[in-house]
Backbone bond lengths (Angstrom), bond angles and torsions (degrees), N, CA, C in turn:
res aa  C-N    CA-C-N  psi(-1)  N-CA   C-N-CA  omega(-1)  CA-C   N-CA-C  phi
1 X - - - 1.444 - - 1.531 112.50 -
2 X 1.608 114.72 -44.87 1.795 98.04 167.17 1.166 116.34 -46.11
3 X 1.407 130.40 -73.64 1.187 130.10 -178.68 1.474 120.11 -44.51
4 X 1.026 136.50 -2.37 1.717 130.08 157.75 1.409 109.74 -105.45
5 X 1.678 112.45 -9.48 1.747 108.39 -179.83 2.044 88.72 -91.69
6 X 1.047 129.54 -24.54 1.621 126.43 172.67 1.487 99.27 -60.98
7 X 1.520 116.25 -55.53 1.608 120.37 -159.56 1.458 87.79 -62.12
8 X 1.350 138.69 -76.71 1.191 137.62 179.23 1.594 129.42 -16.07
9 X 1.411 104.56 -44.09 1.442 111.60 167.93 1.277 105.34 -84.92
10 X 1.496 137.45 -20.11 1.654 117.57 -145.47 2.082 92.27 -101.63
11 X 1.347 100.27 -8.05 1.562 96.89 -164.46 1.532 104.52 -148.29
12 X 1.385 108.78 76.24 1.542 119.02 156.73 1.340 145.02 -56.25
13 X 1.633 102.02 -8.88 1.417 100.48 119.84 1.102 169.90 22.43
14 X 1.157 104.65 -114.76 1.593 146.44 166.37 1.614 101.44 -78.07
15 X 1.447 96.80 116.54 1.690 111.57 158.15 1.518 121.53 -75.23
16 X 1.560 128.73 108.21 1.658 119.74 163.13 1.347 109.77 -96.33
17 X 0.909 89.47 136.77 1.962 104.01 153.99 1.669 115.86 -130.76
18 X 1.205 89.60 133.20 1.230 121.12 166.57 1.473 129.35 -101.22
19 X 1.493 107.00 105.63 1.301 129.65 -147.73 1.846 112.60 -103.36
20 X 1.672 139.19 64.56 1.165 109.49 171.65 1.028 158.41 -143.18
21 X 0.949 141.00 167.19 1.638 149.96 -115.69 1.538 115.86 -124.82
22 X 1.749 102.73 114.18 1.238 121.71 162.71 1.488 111.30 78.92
23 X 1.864 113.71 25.02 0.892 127.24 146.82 1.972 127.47 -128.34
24 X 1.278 102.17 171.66 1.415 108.04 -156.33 1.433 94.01 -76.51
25 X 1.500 102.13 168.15 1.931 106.33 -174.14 1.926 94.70 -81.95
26 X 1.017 112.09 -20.42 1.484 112.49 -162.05 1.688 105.91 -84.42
27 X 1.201 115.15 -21.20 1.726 141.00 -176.75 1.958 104.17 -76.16
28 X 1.494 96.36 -54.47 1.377 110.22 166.37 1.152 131.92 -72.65
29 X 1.157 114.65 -41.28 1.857 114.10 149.53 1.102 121.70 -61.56
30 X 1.406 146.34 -20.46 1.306 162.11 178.88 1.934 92.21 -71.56
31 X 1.141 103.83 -66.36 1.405 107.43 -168.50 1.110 102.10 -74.92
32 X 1.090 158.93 -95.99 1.576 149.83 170.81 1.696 115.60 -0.30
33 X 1.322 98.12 -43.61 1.994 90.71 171.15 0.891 108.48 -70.82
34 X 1.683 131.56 -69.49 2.002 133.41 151.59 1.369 126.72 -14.09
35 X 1.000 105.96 -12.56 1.942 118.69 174.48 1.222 121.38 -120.51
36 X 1.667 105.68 -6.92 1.489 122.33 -176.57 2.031 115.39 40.13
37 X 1.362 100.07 68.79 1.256 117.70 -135.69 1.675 83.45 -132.44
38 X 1.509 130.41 118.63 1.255 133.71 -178.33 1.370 100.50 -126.99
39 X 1.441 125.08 113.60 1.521 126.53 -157.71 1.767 88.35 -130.20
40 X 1.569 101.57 151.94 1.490 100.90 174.48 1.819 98.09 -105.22
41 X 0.723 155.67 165.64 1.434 161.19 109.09 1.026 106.16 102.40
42 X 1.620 127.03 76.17 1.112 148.83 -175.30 1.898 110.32 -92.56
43 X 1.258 81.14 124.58 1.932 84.82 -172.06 1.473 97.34 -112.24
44 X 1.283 116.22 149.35 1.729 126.15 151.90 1.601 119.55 -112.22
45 X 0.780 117.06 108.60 1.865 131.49 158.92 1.694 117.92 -86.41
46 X 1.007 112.34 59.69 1.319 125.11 164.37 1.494 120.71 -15.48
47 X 1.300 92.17 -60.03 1.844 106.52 -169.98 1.695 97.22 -89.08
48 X 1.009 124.91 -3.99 1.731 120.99 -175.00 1.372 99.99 72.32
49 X 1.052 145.30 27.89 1.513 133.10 169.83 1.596 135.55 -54.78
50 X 1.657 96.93 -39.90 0.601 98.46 160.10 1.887 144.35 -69.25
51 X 1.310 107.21 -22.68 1.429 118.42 165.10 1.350 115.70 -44.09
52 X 1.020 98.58 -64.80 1.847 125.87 -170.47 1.542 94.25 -55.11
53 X 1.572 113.00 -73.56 2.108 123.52 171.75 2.200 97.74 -12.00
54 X 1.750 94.30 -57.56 1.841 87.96 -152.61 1.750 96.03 -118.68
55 X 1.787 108.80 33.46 1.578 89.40 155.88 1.617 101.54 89.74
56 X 1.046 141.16 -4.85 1.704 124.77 -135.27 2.020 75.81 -106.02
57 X 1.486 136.41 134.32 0.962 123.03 152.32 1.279 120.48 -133.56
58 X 1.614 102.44 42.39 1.845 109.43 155.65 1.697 85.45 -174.36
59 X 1.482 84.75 166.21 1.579 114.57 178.12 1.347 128.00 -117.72
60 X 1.397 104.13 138.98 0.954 133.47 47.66 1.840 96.14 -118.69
61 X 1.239 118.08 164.49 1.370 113.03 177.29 1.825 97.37 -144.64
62 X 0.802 98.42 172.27 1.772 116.11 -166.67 1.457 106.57 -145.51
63 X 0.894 113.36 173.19 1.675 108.48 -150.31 1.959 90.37 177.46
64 X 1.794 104.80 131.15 1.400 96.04 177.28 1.612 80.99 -142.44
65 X 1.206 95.76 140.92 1.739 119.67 179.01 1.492 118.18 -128.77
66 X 1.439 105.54 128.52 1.965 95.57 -177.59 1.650 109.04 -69.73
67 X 1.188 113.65 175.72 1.474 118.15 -164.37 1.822 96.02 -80.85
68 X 0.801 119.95 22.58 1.476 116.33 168.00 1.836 112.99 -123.18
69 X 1.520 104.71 -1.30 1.489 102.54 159.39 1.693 104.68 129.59
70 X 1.858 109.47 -28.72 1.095 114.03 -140.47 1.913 114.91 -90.95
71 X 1.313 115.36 99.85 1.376 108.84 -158.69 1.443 123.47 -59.69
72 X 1.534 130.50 111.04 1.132 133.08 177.49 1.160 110.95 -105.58
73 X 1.159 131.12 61.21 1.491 140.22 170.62 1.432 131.99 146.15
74 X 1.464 126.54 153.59 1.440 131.77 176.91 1.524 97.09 -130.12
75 X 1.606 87.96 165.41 1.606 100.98 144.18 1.489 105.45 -149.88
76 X 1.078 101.48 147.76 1.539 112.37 -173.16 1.999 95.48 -105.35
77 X 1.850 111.73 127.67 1.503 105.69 161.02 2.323 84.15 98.31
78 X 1.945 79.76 175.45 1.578 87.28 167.45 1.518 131.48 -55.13
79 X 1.591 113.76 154.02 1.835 89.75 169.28 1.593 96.36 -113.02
80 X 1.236 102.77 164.88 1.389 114.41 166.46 1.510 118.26 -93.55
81 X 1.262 118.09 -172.31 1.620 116.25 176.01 1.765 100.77 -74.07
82 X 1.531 100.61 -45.76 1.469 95.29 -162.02 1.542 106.53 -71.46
83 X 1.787 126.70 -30.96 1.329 117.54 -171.51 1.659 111.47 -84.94
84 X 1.158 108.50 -8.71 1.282 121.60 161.87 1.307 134.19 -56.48
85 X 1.720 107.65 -50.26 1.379 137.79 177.62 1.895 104.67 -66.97
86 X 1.393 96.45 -38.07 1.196 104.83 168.89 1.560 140.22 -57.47
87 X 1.285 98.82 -53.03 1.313 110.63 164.88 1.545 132.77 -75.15
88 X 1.443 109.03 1.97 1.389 142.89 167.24 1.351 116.31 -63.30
89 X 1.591 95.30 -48.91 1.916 101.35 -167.74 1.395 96.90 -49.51
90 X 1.195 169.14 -4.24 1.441 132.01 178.16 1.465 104.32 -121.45
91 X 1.325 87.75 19.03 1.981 82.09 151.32 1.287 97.78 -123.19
92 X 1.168 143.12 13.03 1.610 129.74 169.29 1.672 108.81 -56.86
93 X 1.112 135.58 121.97 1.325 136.84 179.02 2.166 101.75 -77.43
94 X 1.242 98.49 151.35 1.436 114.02 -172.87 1.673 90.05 -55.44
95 X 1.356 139.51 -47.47 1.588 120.69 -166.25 1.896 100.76 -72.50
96 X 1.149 133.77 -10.03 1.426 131.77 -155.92 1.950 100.34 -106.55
97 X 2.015 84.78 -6.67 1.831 74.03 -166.46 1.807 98.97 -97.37
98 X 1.395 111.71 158.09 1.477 101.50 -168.06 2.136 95.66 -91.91
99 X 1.231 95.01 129.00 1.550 90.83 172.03 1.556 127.16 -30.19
100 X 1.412 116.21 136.87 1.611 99.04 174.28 1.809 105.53 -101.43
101 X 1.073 119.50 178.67 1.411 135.34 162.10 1.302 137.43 -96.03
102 X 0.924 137.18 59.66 1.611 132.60 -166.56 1.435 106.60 -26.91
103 X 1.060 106.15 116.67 2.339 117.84 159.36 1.400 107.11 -2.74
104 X 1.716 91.03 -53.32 1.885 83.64 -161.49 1.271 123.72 -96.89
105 X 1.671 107.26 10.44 1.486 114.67 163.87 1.352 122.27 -83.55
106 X 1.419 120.74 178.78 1.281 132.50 167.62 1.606 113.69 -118.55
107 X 1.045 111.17 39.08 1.518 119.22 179.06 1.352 126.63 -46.16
């Protein structure tokens, strides 16, 4: 959860939600103050519907969708900074990406 409350601040951007399931809002605020944990867009799914809706059948799972709906990726378990960063690249916008060099230049 740090590492998606960093991603959250580092890339405004990118919309997260944080989605969870089959616990009380008062349980989740409890834990988020105890973790000192400042999350934007906190969802509850009571009934787990949503799991079942996108496939997810354990937690924690992550899920990245382009801004038109279309899901290009999971992760199943914790993320790290680096598999995180990873699963990022295809929302990096063309000004955020660092130029490459082709082999056969001298750039």
């Amino acid at each position: 959860m740090p590492v998606l409350e960093r991603a959250q601040h580092q890339r405004p951007d990118v919309t997260f939600l944080f989605v969870n399931q089959a616990e009380s809002m008062q349980s989740v605020a409890t834990f988020l103050a105890t973790q000192g944990l400042t999350l934007d867009n906190v969802l509850f799914d009571a009934s787990g519907r949503l799991g079942q809706a996108v496939g997810s059948m354990a937690l924690p799972t992550t899920l990245f969708y382009t801004a038109d709906g279309r899901l290009i990726n999971s992760h199943l378990g914790e993320l790290s900074q680096a598999s995180l960063a990873r699963a990022m690249e295809p929302f990096d916008t063309d000004t955020t990406r660092k130029p490459t060099c082709p082999a056969s230049s001298t750039c």
